[in-house]
N, C-alpha and C positions, 0 to 999 in steps of 0.2 A: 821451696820444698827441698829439703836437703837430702841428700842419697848414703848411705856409706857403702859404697862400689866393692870394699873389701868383702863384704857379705856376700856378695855375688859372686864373686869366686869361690870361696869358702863353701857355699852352697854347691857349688861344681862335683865338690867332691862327693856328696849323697849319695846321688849312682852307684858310686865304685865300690864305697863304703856297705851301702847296702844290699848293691851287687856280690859282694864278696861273701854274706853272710844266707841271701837270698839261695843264691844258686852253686853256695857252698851247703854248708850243714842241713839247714832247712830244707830245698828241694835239689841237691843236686846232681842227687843219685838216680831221679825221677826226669832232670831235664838231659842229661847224659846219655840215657835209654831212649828217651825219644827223638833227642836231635842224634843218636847212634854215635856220640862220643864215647871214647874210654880214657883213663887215667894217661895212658901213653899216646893218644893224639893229645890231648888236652897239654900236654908236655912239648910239642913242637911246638907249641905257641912262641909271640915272639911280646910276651906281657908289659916288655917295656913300648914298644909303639902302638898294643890295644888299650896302654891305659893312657898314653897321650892322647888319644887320637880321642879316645872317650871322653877326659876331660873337657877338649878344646869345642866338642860337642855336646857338653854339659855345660858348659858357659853360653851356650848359644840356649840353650834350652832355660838357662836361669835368665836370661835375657827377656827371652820369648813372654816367661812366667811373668816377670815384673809388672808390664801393663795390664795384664790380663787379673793380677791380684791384688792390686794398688790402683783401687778406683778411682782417688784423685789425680793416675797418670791421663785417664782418659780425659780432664776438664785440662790438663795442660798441652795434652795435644789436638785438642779442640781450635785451645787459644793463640798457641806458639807459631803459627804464623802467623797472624793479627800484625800489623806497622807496630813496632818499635815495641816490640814484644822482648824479639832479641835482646835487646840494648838494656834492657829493662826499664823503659816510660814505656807511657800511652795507660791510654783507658783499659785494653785488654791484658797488661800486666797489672794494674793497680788490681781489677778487676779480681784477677788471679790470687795477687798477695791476700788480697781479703777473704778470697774463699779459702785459699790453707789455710790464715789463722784461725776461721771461723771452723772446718770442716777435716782439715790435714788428719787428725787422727782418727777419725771415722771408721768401721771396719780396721782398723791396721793390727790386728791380734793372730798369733799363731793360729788359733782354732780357725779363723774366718778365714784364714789362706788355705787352711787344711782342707776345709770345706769346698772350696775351688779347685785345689789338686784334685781330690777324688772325681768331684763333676766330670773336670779335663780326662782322667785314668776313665771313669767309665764311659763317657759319651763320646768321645774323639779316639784315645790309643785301643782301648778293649772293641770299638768297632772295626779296625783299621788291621788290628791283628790278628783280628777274627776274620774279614775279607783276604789276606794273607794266606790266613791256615786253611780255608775253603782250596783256595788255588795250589796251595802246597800239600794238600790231602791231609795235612797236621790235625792231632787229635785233640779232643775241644781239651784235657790237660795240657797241651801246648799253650794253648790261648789261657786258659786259666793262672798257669806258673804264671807267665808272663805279663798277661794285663795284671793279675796279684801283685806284683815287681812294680809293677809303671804306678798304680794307682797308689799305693806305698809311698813309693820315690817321690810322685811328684805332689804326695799331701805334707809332708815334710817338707819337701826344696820351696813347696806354697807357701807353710805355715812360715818358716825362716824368713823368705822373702818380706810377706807382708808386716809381718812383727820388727824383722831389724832394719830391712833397707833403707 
């Protein structure tokens, strides 16, 4: 099963990309009011190490995404311990080889990652933001902007993943 790893990166940048458009034009006159930002704090920022810093953890997250959206990672790390898996013999690689040819492009379509981002945006980050904002007193527009944002993000960084990786 062949990867192309440059995709993974490239996908890195989603976040930022639609970071910039999310919690610009769209909502970020609404997220500024409630996180009590203004144009002049937002200006002390130091943008070139919050967009490294966001990348390097956007590549962790495109990471994250790959197994979770590319069902046939799960039968290789099933397998990939297995004797002389590594090396590529034994039963549990031949094994393998047969299921990509036979199965490798399964699911692998933009839409069917998209489909898993959202799941991930609403059952895992929209709950986890929302336990957040309970403790931060944040208004359910907090959790809204923002799971909006994540479940977004990461139906797109899915659908890429699963389509090109």
């Amino acid at each position: 099963m062949e990867m192309n790893f440059y995709v993974l990166f490239l996908t890195a940048l989603v976040p930022m990309i639609l970071g910039s458009i999310w919690y610009g034009p769209l909502f970020g006159k609404t997220w500024m009011s409630i996180m009590g930002f203004t144009e002049e704090s937002l200006k002390e920022t130091n943008m070139i190490k919050v967009l490294a810093i966001c990348y390097v953890l956007s590549v962790l997250i495109s990471s994250a995404l790959m197994p979770m959206v590319i069902h046939q990672m799960g039968t290789y790390s099933t397998l990939a311990g297995e004797p002389g898996f590594a090396e590529q013999t034994g039963d549990a690689f031949v094994y393998f080889e047969n299921f990509v040819n036979t199965y490798g492009d399964r699911f692998r379509t933009f839409k069917h990652g998209a489909f898993h981002g959202v799941l991930y945006g609403l059952f895992l980050i929209m709950p986890i933001l929302g336990i957040i904002a309970m403790f931060e007193k944040k208004s359910f527009k907090y959790v809204a902007i923002n799971a909006g944002y994540w479940i977004v993000t990461l139906a797109i960084m899915s659908g890429i993943i699963c389509k090109w990786l």
